[in-house]
C-alpha positions in Angstrom: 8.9 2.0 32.1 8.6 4.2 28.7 5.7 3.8 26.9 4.6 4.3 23.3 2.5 7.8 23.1 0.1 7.7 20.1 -1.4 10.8 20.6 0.9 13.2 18.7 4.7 12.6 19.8 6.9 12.5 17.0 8.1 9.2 15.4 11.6 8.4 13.7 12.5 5.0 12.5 16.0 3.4 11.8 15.3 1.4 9.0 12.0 2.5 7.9 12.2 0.7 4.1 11.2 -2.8 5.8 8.3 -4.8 5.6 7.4 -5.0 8.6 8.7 -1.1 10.0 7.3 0.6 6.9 3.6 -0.6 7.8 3.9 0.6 11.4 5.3 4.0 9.6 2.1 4.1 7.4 -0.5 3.4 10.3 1.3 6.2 12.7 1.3 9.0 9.9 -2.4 7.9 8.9 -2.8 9.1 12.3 -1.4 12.4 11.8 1.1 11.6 14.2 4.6 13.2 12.3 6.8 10.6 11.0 10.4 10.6 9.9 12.6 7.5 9.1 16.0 6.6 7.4 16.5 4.0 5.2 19.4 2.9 3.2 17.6 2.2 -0.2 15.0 4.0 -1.7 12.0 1.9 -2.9 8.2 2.0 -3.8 7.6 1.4 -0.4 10.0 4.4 0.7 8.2 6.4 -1.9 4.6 5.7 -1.0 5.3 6.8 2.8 7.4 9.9 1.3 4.2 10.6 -1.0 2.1 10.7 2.3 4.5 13.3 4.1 7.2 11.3 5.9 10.3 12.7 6.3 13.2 9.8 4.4 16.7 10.1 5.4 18.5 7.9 2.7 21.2 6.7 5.1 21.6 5.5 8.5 24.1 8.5 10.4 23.8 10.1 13.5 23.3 13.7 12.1 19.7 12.8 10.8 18.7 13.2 14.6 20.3 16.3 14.7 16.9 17.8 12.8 14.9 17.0 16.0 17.6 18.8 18.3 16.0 21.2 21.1 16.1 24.5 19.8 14.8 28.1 21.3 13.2 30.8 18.6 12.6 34.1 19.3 9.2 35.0 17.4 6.3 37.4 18.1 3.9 36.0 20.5 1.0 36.1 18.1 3.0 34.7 15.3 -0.1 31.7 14.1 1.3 27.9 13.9 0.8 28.1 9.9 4.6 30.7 10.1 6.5 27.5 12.0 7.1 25.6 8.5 8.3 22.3 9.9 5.9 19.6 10.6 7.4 18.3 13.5 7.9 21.4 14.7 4.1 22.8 14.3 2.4 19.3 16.0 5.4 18.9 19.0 5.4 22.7 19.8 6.2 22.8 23.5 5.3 26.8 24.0 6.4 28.5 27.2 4.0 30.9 28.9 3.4 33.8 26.9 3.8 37.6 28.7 2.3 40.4 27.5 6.5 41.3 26.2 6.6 41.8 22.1 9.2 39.1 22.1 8.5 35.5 23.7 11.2 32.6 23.6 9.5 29.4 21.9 11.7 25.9 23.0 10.5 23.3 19.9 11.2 19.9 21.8 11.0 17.8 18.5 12.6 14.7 20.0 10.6 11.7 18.6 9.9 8.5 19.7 12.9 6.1 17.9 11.5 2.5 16.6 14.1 -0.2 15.2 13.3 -3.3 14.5 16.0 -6.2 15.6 18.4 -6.1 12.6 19.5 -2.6 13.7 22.0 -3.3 16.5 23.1 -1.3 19.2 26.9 -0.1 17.0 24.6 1.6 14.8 25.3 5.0 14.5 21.5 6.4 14.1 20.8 4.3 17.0 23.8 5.6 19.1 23.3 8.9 18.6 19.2 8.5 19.9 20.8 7.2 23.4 22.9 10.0 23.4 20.0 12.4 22.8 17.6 10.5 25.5 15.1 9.7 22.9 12.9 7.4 24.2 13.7 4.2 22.0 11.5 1.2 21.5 11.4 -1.7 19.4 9.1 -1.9 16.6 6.8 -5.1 18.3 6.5 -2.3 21.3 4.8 0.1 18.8 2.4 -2.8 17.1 1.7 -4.0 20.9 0.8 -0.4 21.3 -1.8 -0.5 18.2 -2.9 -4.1 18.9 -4.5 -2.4 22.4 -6.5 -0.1 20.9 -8.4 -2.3 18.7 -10.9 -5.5 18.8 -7.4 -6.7 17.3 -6.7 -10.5 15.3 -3.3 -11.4 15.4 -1.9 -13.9 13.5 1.0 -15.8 14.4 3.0 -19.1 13.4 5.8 -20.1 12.0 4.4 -20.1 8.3 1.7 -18.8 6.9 1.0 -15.7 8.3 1.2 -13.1 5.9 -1.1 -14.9 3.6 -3.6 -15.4 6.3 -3.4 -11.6 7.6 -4.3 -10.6 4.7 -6.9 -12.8 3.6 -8.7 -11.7 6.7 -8.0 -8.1 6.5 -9.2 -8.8 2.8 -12.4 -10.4 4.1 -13.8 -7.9 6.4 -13.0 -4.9 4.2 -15.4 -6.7 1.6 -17.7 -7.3 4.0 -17.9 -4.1 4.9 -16.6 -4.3 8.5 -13.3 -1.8 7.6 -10.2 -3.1 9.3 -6.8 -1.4 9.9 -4.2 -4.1 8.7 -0.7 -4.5 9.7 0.7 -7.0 7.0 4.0 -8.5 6.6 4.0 -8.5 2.8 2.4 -6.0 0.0 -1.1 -6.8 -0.8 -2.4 -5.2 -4.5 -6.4 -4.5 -3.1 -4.7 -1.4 -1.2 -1.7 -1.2 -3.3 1.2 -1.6 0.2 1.3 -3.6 3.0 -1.2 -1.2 5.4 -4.5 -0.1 5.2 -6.6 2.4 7.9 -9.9 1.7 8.3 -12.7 3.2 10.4 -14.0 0.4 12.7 -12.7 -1.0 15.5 -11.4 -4.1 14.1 -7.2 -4.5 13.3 -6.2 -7.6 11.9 -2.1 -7.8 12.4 1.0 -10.4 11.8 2.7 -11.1 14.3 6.4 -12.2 14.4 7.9 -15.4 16.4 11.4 -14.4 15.7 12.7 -12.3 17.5 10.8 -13.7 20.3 8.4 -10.3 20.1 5.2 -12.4 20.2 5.1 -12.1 23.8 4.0 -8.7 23.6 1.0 -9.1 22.2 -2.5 -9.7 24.0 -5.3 -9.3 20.8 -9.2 -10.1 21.4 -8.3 -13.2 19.0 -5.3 -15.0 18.1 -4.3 -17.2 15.2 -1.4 -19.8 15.5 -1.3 -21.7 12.1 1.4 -23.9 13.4 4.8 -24.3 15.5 8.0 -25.1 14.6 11.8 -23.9 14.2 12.5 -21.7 11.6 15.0 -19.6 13.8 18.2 -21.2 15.2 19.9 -17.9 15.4 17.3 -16.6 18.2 16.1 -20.2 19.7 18.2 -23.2 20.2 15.4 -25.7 20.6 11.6 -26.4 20.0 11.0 -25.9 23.3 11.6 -22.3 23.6 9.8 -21.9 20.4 6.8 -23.3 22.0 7.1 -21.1 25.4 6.7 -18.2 23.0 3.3 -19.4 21.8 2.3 -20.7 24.5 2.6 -17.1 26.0 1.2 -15.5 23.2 -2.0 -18.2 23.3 -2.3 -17.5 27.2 -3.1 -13.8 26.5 -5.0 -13.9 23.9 -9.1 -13.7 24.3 -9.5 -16.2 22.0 -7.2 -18.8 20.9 -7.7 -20.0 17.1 -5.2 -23.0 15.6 -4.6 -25.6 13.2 -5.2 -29.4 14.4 -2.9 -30.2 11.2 -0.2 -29.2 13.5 0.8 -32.1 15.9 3.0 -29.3 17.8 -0.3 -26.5 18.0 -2.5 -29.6 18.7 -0.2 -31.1 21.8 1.1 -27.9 23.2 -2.2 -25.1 23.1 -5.3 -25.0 24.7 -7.7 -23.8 21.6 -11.1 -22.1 21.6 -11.7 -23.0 17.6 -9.8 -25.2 15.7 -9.6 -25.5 12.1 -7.5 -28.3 9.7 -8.1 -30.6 6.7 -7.6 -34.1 8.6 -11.4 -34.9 9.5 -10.0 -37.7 12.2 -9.3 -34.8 14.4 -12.4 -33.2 14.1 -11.7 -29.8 13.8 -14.6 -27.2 14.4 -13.9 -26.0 10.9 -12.5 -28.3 7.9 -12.7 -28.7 4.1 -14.0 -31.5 2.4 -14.0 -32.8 -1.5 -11.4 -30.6 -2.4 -10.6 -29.8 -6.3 -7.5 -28.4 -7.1 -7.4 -27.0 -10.5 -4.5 -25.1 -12.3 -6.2 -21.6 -11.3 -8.1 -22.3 -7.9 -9.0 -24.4 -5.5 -12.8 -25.4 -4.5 -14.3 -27.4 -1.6 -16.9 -28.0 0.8 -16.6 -26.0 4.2 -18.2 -27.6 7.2 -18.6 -26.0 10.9 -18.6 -28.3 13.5 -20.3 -31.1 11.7 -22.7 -28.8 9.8 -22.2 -28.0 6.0 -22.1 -24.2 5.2 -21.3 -24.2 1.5 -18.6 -24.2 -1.4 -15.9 -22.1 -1.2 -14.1 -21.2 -3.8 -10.5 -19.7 -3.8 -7.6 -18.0 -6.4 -4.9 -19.7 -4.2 -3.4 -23.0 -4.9 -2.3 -25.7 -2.9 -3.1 -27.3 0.6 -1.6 -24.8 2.8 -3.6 -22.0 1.2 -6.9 -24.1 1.6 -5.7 -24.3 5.3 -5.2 -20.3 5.6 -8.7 -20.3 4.6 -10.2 -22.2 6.8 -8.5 -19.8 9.7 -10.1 -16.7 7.9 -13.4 -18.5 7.6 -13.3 -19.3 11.6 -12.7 -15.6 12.1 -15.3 -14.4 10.2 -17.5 -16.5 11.8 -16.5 -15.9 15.6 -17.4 -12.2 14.4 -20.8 -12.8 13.2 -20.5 -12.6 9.7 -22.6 -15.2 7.3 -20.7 -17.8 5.5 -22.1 -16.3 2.4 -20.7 -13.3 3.2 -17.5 -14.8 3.9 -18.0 -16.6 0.6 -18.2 -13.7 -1.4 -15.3 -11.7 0.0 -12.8 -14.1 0.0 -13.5 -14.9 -3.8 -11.6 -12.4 -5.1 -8.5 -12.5 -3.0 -5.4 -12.8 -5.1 -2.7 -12.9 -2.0 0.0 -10.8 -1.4 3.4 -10.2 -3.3 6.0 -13.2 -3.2 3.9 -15.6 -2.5 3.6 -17.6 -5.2 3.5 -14.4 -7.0 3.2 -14.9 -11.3 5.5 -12.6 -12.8 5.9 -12.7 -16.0 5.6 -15.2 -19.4 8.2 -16.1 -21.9 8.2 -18.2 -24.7 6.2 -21.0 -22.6 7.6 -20.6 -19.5 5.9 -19.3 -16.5 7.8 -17.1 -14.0 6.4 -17.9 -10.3 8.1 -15.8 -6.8 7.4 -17.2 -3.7 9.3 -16.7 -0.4 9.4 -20.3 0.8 12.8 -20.6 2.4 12.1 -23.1 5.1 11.9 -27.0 4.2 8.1 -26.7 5.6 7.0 -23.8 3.6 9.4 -25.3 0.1 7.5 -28.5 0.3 4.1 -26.9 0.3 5.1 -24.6 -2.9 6.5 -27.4 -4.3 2.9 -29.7 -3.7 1.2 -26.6 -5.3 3.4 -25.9 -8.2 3.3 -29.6 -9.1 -0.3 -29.1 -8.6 -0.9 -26.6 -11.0 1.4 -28.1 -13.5 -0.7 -31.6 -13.7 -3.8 -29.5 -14.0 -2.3 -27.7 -17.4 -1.8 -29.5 -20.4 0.6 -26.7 -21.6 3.0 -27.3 -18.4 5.5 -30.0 -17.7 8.3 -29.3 -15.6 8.4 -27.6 -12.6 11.9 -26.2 -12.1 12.5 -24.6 -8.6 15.6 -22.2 -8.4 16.4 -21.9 -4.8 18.2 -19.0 -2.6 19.2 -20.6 0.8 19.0 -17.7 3.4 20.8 -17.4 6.8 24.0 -20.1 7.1 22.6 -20.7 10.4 19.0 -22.1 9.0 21.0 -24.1 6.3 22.8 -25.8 8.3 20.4 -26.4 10.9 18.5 -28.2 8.6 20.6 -29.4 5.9 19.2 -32.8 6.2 15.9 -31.5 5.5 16.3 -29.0 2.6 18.0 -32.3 1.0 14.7 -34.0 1.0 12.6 -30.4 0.3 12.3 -30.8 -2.8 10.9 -33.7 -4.2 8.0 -32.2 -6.0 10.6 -30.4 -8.1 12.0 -31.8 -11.7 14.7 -29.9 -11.6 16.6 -27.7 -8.8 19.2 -25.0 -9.5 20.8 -24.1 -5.6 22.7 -20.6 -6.1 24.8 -19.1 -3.1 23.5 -18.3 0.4 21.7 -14.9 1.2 23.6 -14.1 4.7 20.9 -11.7 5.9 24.5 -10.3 7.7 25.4 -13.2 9.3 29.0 -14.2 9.2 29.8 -18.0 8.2 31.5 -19.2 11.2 31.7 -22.9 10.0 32.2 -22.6 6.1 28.7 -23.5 5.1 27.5 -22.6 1.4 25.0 -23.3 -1.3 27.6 -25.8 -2.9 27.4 -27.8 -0.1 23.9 -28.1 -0.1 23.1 -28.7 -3.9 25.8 -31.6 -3.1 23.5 -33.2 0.1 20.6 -33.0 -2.2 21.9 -35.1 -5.1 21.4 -38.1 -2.8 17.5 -37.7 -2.7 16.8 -35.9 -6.4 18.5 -36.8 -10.2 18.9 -33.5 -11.2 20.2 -30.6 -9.0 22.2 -27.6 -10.2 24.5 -25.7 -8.7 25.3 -21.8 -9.8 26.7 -19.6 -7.3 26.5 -16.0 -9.1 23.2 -14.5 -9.6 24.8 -11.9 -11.9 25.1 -15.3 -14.6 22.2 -16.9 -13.3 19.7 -15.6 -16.1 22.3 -16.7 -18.6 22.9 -20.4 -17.2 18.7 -20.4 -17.0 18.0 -19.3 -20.4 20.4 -21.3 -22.5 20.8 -24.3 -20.2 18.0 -25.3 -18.2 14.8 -23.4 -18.9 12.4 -25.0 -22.2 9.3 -24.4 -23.1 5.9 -25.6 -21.0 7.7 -25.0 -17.6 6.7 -23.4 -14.4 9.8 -21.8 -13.0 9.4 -21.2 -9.6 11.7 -18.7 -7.4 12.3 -19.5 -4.1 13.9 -17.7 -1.2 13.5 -15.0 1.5 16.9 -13.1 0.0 17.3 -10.8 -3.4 16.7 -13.6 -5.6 13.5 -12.5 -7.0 15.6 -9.4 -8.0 17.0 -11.3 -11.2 13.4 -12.3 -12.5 12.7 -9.1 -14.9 16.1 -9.7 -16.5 15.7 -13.6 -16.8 12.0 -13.2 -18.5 13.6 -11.0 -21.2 16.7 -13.3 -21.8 14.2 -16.1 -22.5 12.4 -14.1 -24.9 
């Protein structure tokens, strides 16, 4: 079998812009390991790996692997490295035997090591042309598995959750001074991207479920913050959802989970447990919680034992919950609870998760990329939340973005009832992450399934209009507007904050 080389091999990516493949792009280059990678849309993510000396192809053809194509020179044999201008070319140099002849022929095998990520299938054309060259080709959880061995590595798995609990560990040891790497699925302002390189041996990491990639992975500790199915284009039951984790928790050194979740508590064998119930007497919970309009505050206890107050910038349960995981960490590496006390204090979370982004005339402007009934509900609690604890605020008005027709229809039933904590809903169209609509679903028809269980639900199909229908028809002063979805609906925020001015 192939395996990942980190020790100076070229890497090229198909697809480089994601969240997820740009972070692995960052960590690699931070390495001085030369990096390349195409991407059809520029962005400050593109940018930020261009500004630290990536190579960016702005579209996905075959002729952007014909850069790395084996090529003979003919140069002087004392010619120094600094005269071979490419990057690649200087740190892949594979440099015949040199005679003692004024003339030696130099072969530059440049051919990197390809990552793509699951949405780049085998028709595409970038990826084609890499089988054609014998690149050796691996999928992006390959390279993270890669990274995840050569660290005292925390992974963080779960169907929910994860992103916001990567980080706020990564967050906590770099203020406590123990200097992780982090491999985040979302953009985190304390290191301005979604990576960080530290010098210790510590890398805290998300790890995915959904493409069934979890599997790879074998870190010192594992988190699981809960089980369920978000995925019905890549599982068709629970069941094989829990094999996953129950692989992952099998390989892991040390197994940490939620007792919240029945599915976690019934299906894993734990080393620590955390959760808010106290009747299932979690090693770590949270007691005489206060949820206020710009934090949350309670009690942490350790296995019966009170350590102290913790206070945090995130809102709602859930959040208070991703704590506790951090806290557990923290404290399975050594580290005091007032340490962890003080470092978590600060943390403000990561991009689209309940992300404030902007004011107008009253209204507050919230992104978040709940797009699972689960993750909408707990928003929803936290938005409604917030809104009790301000005199200012009185609505909460969610505008949702279904994504995937396979996850609406899947759960239809249960997006119907999602939204509860909502006063009012607007439903637009469905984001089809490339999926093709085999059996005529659509946003229509779920705005319609949802006027059973709530009085007042909206339906606009056109994003283009949506600021428009917002401003003048639904949006008043004192609400708390809150975006929802995993597609490009948080796109259409800057323009609906200046229409409400």
């Amino acid at each position: 079998m192939k395996t990942v080389d980190l020790n100076g091999k070229p890497f090229h990516f198909i697809g480089i812009g994601g969240i997820g493949m740009s972070a692995l792009a960052y960590i690699v280059a931070k390495r001085q390991i030369p990096v390349s990678g195409s991407d059809l849309r520029t962005s400050d993510i593109t940018a930020r790996l261009k500004a630290l000396g990536v190579h960016i192809f702005n579209s996905q053809e075959a002729t952007n692997l014909n850069w790395f194509t084996p090529k003979t020179e003919s140069v002087y044999d004392n010619t120094p490295a600094c005269k071979i201008t490419s990057e690649i070319e200087r740190q892949s140099l594979a440099i015949a035997p040199v005679n003692n002849s004024l003339n030696t022929q130099k072969t530059l095998s440049v051919l990197p090591q390809v990552i793509r990520s699951t949405a780049i299938d085998e028709s595409n054309a970038e990826y084609q042309a890499a089988l054609e060259l014998d690149c050796p080709i691996f999928h992006r959880s390959d390279l993270l598995a890669a990274l995840i061995s050569k660290y005292h590595s925390i992974a963080v798995s779960g169907t929910h959750g994860k992103t916001t609990t990567s980080s706020l560990i990564a967050y906590m040891l770099w203020k406590a001074g123990l200097d992780p790497t982090a491999i985040i699925g979302g953009e985190v302002s304390a290191w301005a991207g979604n990576a960080r390189v530290g010098e210790s041996k510590y890398l805290v990491a998300e790890a995915d479920e959904s493409d069934g990639s979890l599997v790879k992975h074998a870190p010192a500790i594992g988190i699981v913050t809960n089980i369920e199915l978000d995925h019905p284009d890549r599982y068709q039951n629970i069941t094989e959802v829990i094999d996953i984790f129950q692989t992952f928790a099998n390989q892991c050194q040390t197994v940490v989970g939620c007792l919240d979740d029945e599915i976690v508590r019934q299906n894993l064998n734990l080393d620590i447990s955390y959760g808010l119930n106290e009747e299932l007497s979690p090693d770590y919970t949270a007691k005489n919680i206060k949820y206020q309009a710009q934090s949350t505050e309670a009690e942490i206890w350790e296995r019966g034992e009170y350590l102290g107050t913790l206070q945090l910038q995130l809102l709602g349960n859930h959040n208070l919950s991703n704590a506790l995981a951090a806290v557990a960490v923290g404290r399975k590496l050594g580290l005091e609870f007032a340490v962890i006390k003080e470092a978590i204090a600060p943390f403000g979370g990561t991009k689209r998760r309940f992300e404030h982004r902007g004011e107008a005339k009253g209204i507050t402007f919230i992104d978040d990329y709940a797009h699972h009934p689960s993750e909408i509900r707990a928003t929803l609690t936290a938005a409604k939340q917030k809104v009790q604890s301000e005199e200012t605020q009185q609505r909460v008005v969610a505008i949702f973005q279904p994504h995937r027709y396979s996850r609406t229809e899947t759960f239809m039933a249960e997006f119907a009832t999602a939204f509860e904590d909502a006063d009012v809903v607007v439903v637009t169209d469905i984001y089809s992450a490339g999926e093709k609509n085999i059996n005529g679903i659509s946003g229509e028809k779920l705005a319609e399934a949802m006027t059973a269980n709530h009085p007042q639900v909206y339906y606009h199909s056109s994003l283009a209009s949506l600021g428009d229908f917002l401003s003048r028809e639904i949006l008043r002063s004192g609400d708390l507007a809150l975006f929802l979805g995993a597609g490009n609906l948080n796109q259409t925020i800057p323009q609906i904050v200046t229409l409400c001015n």
